[in-house]
C-alpha positions as CSV (number, residue, x, y, z in Angstrom):
1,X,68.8,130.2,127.5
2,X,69.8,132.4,129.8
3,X,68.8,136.4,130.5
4,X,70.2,139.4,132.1
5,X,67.3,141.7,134.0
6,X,66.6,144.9,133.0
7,X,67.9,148.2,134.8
8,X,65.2,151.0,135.7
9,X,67.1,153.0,132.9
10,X,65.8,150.4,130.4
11,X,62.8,150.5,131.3
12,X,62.6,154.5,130.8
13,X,64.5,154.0,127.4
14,X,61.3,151.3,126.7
15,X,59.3,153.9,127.3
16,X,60.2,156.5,125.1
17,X,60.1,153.8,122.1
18,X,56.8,152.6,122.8
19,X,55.3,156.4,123.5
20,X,54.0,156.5,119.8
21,X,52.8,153.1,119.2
22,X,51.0,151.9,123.4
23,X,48.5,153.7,124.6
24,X,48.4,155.3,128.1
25,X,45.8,153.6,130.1
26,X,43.6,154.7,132.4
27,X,43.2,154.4,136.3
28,X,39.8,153.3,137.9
29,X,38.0,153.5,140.4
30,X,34.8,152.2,142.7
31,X,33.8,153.4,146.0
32,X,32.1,149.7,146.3
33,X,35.4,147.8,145.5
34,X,37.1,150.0,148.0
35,X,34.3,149.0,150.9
36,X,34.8,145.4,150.0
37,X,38.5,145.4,150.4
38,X,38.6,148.1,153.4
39,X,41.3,150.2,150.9
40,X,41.6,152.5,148.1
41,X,42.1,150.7,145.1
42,X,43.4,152.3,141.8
43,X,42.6,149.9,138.8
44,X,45.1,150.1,136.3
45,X,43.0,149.3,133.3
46,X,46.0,147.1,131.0
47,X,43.1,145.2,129.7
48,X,42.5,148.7,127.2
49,X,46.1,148.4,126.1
50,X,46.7,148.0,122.6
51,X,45.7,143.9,121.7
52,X,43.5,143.9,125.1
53,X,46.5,143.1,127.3
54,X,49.4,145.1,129.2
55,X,51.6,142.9,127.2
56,X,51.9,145.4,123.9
57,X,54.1,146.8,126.3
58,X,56.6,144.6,126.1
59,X,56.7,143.1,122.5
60,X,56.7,146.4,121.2
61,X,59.7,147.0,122.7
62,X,61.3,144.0,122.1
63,X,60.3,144.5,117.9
64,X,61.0,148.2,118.1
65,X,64.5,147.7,119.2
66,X,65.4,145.3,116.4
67,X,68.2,146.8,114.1
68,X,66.9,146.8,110.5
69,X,68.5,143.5,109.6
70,X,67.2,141.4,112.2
71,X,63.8,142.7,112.2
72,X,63.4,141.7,107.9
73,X,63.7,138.3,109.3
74,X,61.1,138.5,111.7
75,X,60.2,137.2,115.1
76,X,58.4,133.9,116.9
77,X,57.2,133.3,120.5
78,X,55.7,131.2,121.9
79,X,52.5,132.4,123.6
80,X,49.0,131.3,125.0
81,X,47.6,134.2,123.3
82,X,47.7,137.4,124.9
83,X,51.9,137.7,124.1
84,X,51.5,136.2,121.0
85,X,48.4,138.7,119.9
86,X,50.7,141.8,121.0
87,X,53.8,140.4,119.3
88,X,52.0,140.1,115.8
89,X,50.4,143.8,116.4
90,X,54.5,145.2,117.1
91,X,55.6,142.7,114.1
92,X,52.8,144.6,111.9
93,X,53.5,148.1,112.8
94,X,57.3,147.3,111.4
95,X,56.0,145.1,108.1
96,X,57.9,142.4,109.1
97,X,57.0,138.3,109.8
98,X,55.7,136.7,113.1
99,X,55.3,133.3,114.0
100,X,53.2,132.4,117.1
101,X,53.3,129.3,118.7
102,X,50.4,128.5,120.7
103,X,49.4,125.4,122.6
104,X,46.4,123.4,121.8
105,X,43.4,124.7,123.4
106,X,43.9,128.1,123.3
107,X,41.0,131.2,124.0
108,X,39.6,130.9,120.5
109,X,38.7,135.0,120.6
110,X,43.3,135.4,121.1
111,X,44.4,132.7,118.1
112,X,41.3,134.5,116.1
113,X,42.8,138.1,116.8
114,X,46.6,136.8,116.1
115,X,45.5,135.6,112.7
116,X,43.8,139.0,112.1
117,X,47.1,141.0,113.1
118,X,48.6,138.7,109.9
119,X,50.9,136.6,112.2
120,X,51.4,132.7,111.2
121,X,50.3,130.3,113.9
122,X,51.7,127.2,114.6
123,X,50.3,124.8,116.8
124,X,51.8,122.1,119.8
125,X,51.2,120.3,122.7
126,X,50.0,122.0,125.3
127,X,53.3,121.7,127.7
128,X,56.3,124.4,128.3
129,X,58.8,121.8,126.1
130,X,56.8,121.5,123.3
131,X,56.2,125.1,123.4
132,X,60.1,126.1,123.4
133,X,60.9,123.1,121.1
134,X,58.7,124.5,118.2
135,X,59.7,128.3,118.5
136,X,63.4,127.3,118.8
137,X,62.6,125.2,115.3
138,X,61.1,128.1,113.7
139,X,63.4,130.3,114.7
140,X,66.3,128.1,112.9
141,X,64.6,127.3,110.3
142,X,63.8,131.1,109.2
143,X,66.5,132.8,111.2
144,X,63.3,135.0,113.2
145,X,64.6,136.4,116.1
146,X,63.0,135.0,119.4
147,X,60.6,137.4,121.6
148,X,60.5,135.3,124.9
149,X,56.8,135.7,126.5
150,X,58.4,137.1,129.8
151,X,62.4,136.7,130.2
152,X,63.2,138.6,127.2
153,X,65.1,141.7,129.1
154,X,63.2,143.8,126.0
155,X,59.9,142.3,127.6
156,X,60.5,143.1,130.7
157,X,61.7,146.7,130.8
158,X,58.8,147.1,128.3
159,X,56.1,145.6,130.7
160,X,57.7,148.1,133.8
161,X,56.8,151.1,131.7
162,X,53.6,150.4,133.0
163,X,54.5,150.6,136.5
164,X,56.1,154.2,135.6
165,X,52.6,155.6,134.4
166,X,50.9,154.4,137.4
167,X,53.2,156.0,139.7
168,X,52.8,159.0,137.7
169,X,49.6,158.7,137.6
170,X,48.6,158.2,141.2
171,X,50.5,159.4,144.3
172,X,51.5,158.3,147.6
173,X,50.5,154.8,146.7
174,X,51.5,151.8,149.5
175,X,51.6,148.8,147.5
176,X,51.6,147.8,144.1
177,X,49.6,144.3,142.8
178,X,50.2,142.9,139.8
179,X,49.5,138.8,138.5
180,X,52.4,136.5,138.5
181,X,52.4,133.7,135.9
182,X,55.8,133.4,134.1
183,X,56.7,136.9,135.7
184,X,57.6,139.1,133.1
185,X,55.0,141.7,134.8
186,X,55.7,141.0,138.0
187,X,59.8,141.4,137.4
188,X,59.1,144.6,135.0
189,X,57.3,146.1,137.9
190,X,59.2,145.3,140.5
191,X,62.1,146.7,138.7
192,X,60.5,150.1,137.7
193,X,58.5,151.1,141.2
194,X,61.5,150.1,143.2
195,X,63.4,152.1,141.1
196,X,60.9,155.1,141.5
197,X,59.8,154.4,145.1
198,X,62.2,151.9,147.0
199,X,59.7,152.3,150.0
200,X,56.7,150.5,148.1
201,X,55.1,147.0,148.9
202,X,55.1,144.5,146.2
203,X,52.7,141.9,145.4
204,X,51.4,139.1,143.2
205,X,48.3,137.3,142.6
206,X,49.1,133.4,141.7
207,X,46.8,130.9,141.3
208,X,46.5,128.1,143.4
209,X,46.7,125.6,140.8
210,X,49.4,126.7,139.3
211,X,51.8,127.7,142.2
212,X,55.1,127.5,141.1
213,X,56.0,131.2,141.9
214,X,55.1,130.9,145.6
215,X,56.6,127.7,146.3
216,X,60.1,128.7,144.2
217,X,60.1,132.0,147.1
218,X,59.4,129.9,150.2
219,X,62.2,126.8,149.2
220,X,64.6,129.2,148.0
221,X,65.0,127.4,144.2
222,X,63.1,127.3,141.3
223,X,60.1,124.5,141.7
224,X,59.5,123.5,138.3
225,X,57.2,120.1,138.5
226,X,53.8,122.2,138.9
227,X,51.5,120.8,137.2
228,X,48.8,123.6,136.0
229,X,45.2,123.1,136.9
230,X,44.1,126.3,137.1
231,X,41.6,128.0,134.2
232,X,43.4,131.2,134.0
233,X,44.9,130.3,130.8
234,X,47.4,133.4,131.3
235,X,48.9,132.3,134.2
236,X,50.0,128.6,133.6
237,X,53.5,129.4,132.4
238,X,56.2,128.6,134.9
239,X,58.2,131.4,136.6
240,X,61.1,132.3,134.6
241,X,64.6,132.1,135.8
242,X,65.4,135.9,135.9
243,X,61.6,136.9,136.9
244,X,62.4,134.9,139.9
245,X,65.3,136.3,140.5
246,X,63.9,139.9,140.4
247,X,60.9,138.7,142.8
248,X,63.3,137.7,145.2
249,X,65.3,140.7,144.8
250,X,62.4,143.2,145.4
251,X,60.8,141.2,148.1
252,X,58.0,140.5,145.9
253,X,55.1,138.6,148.3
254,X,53.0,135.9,146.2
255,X,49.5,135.7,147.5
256,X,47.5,132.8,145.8
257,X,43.8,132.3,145.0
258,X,41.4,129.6,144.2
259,X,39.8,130.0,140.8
260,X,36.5,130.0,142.6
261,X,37.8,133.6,144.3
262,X,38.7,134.7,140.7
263,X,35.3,133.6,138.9
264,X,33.8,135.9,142.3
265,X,36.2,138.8,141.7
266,X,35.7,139.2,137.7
267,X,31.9,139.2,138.7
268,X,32.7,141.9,141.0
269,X,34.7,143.9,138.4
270,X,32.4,143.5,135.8
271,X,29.6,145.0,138.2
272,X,31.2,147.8,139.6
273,X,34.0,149.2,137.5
274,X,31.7,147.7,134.4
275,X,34.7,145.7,132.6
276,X,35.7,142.9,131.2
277,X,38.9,141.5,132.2
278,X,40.2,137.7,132.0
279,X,40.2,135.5,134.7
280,X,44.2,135.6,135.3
281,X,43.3,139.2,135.5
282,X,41.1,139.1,138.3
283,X,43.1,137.0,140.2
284,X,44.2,140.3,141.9
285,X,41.2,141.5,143.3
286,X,40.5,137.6,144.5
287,X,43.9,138.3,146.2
288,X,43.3,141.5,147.7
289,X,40.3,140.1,149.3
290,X,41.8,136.9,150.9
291,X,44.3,139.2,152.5
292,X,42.5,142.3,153.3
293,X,43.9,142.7,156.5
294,X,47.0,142.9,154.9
295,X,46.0,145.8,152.4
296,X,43.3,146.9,154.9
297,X,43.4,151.4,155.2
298,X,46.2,151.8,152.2
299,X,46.5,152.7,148.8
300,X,47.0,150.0,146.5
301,X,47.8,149.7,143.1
302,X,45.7,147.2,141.1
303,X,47.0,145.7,137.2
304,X,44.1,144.5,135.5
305,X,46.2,142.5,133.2
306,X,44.4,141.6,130.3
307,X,40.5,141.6,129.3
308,X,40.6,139.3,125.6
309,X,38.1,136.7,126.8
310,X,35.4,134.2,124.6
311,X,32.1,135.7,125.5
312,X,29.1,133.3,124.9
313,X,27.3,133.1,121.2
């Protein structure tokens, strides 16, 4: 399957569809955060969006854009939950069928809220295969149309509307941050703030157990035998082809960090900006504090992806 990327234009058209349905999410703030890091730090708080997760963003988009005929035969994806969860909120909003495939072992609180949203979920082995395998199955068998977690072009420009609310939002930023797991974020970004401000640094947080993104920049090709062995569930998904492609494009810099860093950095988050986030989502500030002399004196960005997390009984 192959996928064109998304122009800056697209991503403006995404966000004039999604304008009645997302919500515009604040920026935070902490004068401790910015002491630790030795920068100003503006928090993009994505894990209020709509489904707990920037990535209403994009499924809406992707299910708002649906002619009439293809959207009565619904949609599928395959998702570890956050995609999925957004994808059955946008299927809801139109009245029409979503099937969510999601690999076994799943954040109970996501499959618990997609079920809730009144998509169908279908389970698999937990690998990438198994996961395109089923949702390609579905999606013959019942002639749904395929939402892609993060190379869907409609994903993508939809996820870089974000990017034009922060910039709007904040000025004269020096770097934008954003995690990287299959990319859809990270290329949607990259795409929009480049677009806006061609003079802007661009990062991503990866963890270190699941690397692919980072090693695919520094060999030049796509690494694709990574193993995942990380526990931010979010960010297990290989780097897709185009999100690769739009990395490299936009001179996106991977950093990545141990989940040890992001357990450290969510416990941060949650004592001074008091939120909840996931740990794929603190993965950024874990990142910004193993390279502070990098961001050290500038005004950085920050994406807190996603805050749907199981909370103990």
């Amino acid at each position: 399957m192959s996928f064109d990327l998304p122009t800056l234009d697209d991503v403006r058209d995404a966000a004039a569809r999604i304008a009645p349905h997302a919500r515009v999410t604040p920026v935070l703030r902490s004068d401790a955060l910015d002491a630790l890091a030795g920068a100003e730090l503006f928090f993009k708080a994505e894990h209020l969006q709509r489904g707990g997760a920037f990535k209403f963003r994009g499924a809406c988009n992707a299910v708002q854009a649906l002619d009439a005929q293809q959207a009565a035969r619904g949609v599928v994806t395959h998702s570890s939950g956050n995609h999925g969860l957004a994808l059955a909120l946008a299927a809801a909003l139109r009245g029409i069928p979503a099937h969510i495939v999601v690999p076994e072992g799943a954040v109970r609180t996501k499959l618990e809220a997609i079920v809730q949203a009144g998509a169908v979920l279908h389970r698999c082995a937990p690998t990438q295969a198994a996961r395109e395998a089923t949702a390609a199955a579905i999606a013959a068998q019942t002639g749904a149309t395929l939402v892609h977690p993060y190379a869907d072009p409609r994903v993508i420009a939809g996820q870089g509307t974000l990017a034009l609310e922060l910039l709007a939002q904040t000025r004269g930023l020096d770097a934008l941050l954003v995690p990287v797991g299959g990319g859809g974020l990270a290329a949607g970004v990259a795409i929009a703030a480049h677009g806006l401000e061609p003079r802007l640094e661009l990062f991503a947080a990866e963890p270190a157990g699941a690397d692919d993104a980072a090693r695919s920049l520094a060999c030049g090709r796509r690494v694709e035998d990574v193993v995942p062995d990380t526990r931010c569930d979010g960010l297990r998904a290989l780097i897709g082809r185009p999100n690769l492609a739009a990395l490299r494009a936009h001179r996106v810099r991977v950093i990545t960090v141990e989940d040890a860093a992001s357990d450290a950095a969510q416990r941060l988050i949650a004592r001074h900006l008091k939120q909840v986030v996931e740990l794929s989502s603190a993965t950024v500030l874990a990142a910004l504090l193993a390279a502070r002399d990098t961001f050290a004196g500038r005004r950085i960005g920050v994406v807190l992806s996603g805050g749907n997390v199981d909370l103990p009984a």
